[in-house]
Backbone as CSV, one residue per row, in Angstrom:
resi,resn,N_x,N_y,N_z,CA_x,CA_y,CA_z,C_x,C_y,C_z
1,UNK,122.790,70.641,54.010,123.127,71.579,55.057,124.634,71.834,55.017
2,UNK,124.826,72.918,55.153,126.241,73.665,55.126,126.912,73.352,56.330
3,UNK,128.527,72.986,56.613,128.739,72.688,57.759,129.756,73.865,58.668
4,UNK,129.574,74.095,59.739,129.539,75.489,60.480,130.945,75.660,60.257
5,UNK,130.652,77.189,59.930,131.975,78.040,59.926,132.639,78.442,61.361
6,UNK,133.912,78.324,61.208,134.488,78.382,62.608,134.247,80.221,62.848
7,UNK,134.154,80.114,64.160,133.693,81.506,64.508,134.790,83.064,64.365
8,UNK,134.543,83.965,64.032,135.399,84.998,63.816,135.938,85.713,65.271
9,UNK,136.954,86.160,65.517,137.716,86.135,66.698,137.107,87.865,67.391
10,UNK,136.799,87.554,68.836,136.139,88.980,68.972,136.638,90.211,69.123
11,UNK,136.350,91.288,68.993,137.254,92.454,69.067,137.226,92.265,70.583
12,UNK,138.364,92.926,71.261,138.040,93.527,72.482,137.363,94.816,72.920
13,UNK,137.194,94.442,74.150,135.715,95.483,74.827,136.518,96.860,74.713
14,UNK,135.954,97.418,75.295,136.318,99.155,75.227,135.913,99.305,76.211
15,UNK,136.706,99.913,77.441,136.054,99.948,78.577,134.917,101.076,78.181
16,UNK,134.203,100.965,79.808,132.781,101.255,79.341,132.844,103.764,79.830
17,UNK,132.277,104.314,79.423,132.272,105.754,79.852,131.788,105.962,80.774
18,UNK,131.994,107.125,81.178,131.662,107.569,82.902,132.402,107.461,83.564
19,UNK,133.707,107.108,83.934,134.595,106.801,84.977,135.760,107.260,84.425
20,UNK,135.602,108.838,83.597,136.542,109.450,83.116,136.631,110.447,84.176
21,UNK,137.707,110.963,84.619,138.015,111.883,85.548,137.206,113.255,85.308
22,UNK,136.256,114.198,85.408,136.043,115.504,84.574,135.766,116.916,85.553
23,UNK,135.873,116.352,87.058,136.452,117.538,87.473,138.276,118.202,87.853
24,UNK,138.183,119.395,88.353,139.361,119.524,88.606,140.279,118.963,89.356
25,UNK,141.592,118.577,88.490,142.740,118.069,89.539,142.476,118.020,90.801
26,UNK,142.947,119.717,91.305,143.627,120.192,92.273,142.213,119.811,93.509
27,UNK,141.283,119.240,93.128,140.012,119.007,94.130,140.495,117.745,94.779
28,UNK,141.662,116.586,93.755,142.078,114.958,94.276,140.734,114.059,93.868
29,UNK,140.169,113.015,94.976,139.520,111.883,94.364,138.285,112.305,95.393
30,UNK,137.155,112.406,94.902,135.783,112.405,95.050,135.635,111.173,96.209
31,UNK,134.928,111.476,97.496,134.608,110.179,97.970,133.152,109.755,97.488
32,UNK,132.436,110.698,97.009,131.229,109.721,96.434,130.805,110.851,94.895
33,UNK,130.474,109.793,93.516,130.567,110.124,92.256,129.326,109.547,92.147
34,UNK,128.470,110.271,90.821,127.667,109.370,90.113,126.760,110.020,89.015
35,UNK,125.951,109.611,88.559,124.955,110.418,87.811,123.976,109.585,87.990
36,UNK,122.622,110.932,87.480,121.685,110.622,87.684,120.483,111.345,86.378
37,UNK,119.750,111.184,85.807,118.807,111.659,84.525,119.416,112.880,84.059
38,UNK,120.995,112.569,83.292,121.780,113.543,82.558,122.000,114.314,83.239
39,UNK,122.423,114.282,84.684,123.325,115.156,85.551,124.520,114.266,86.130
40,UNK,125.700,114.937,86.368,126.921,113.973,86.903,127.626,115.273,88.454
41,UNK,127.734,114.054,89.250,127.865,114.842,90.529,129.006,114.074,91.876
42,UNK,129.824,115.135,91.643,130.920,114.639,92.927,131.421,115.083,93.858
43,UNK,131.612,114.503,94.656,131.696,115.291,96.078,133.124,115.202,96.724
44,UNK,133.492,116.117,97.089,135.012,116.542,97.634,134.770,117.012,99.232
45,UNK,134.942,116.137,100.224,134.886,116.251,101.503,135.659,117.320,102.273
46,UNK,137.038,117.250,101.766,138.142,117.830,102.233,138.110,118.921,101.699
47,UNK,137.308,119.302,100.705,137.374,120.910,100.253,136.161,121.349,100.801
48,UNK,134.856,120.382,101.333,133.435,120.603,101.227,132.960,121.220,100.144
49,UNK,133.350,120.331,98.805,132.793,120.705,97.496,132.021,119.710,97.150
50,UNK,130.849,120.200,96.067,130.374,119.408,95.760,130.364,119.753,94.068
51,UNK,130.168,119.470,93.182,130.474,119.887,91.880,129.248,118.722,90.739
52,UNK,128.593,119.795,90.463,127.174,119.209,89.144,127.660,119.897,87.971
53,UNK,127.969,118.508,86.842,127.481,118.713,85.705,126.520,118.898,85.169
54,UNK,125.624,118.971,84.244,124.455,119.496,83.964,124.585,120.028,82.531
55,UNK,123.922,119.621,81.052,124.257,119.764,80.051,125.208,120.648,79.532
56,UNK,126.910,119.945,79.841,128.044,120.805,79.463,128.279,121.832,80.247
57,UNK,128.053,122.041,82.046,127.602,123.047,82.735,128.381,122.941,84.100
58,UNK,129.436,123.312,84.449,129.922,122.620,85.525,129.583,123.591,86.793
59,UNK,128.688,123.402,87.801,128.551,124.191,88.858,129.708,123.717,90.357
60,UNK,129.857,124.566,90.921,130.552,124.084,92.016,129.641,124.149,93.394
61,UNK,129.982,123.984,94.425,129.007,124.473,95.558,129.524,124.140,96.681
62,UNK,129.288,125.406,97.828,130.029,124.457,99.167,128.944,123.906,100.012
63,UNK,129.279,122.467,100.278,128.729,121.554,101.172,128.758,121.405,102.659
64,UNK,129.501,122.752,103.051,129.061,123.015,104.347,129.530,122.088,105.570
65,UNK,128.852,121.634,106.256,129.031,120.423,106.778,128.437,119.080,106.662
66,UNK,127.600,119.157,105.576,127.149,117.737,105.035,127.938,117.009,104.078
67,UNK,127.929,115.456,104.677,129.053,114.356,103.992,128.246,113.821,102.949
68,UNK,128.164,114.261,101.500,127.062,113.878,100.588,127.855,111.991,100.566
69,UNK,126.649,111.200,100.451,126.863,109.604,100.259,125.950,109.317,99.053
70,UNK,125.348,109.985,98.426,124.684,109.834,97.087,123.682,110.769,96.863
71,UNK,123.150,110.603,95.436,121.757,111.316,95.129,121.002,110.695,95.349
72,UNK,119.937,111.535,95.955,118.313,110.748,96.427,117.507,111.092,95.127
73,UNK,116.272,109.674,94.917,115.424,109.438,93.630,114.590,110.596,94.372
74,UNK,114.151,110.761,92.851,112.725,111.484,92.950,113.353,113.121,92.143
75,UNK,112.174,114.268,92.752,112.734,115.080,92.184,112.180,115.054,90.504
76,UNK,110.923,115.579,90.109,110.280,115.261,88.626,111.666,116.565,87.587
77,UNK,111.326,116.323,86.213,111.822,116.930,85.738,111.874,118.727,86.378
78,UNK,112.615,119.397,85.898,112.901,120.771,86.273,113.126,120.962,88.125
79,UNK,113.446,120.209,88.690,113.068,120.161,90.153,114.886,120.053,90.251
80,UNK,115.548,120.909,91.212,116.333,120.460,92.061,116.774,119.578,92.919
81,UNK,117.844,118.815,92.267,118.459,117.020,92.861,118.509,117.199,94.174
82,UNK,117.956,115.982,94.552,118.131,115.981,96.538,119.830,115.281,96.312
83,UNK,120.234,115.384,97.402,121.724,114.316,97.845,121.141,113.953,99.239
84,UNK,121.766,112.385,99.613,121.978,111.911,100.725,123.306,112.978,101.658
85,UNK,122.878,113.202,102.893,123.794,113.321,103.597,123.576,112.969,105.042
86,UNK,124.875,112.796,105.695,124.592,112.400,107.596,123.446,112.948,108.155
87,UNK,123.262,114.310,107.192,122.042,115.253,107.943,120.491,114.665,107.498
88,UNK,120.505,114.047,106.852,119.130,113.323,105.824,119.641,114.029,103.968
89,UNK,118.450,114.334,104.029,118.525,114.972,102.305,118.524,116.599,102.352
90,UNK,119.484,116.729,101.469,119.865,117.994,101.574,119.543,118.499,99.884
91,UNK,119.246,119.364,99.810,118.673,120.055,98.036,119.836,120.693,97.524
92,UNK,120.161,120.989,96.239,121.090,122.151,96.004,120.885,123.597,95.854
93,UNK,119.826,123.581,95.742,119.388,125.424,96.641,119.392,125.582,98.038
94,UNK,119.641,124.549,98.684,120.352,124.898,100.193,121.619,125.394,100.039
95,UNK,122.337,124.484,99.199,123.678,124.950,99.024,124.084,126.211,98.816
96,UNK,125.396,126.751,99.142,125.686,128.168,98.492,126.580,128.218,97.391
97,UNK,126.249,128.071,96.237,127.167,128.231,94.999,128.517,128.777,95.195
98,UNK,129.704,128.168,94.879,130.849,129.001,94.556,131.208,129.492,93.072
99,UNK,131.553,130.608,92.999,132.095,131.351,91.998,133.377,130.683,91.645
């Protein structure tokens, strides 16, 4: 039996993706971020924005008076993402798209 080779030294980690900044500046810091089955979605209180990625697709939308606190499960493929808000669940065809 061969006697053990001392171990090779590890690379370091790489932090991990997703927690790259990818909407606009001038919007500041999202109070609630996340993704969900290849959509990424953040919410800007102080502008009442809410902003979906969506394969390379950035939509904006105003949120009115709902404080989005996350995306709600469910929702099968092709179906419009619910979000949590103070109000219950709110859809994004409630929303009114901004240009």
């Amino acid at each position: 039996m061969e006697p053990m080779k001392p171990m090779k030294p590890m690379e370091p980690m790489k932090p991990m993706g997703g927690g790259e900044k990818w909407w606009p500046e001038e919007l500041g810091q999202p109070s609630a971020s996340g993704s969900q089955n290849g959509m990424r979605y953040a919410f800007f209180p102080d502008k009442q924005r809410l902003l979906i990625e969506q394969d390379g697709k950035l939509t904006t939308y105003d949120s009115g008076d709902h404080r989005i606190s996350g995306v709600s499960q469910g929702g099968g493929q092709g179906q419009s993402p619910a979000f949590t808000s103070q109000n219950g669940s709110v859809k994004l065809d409630e929303l009114k798209q901004v240009h």
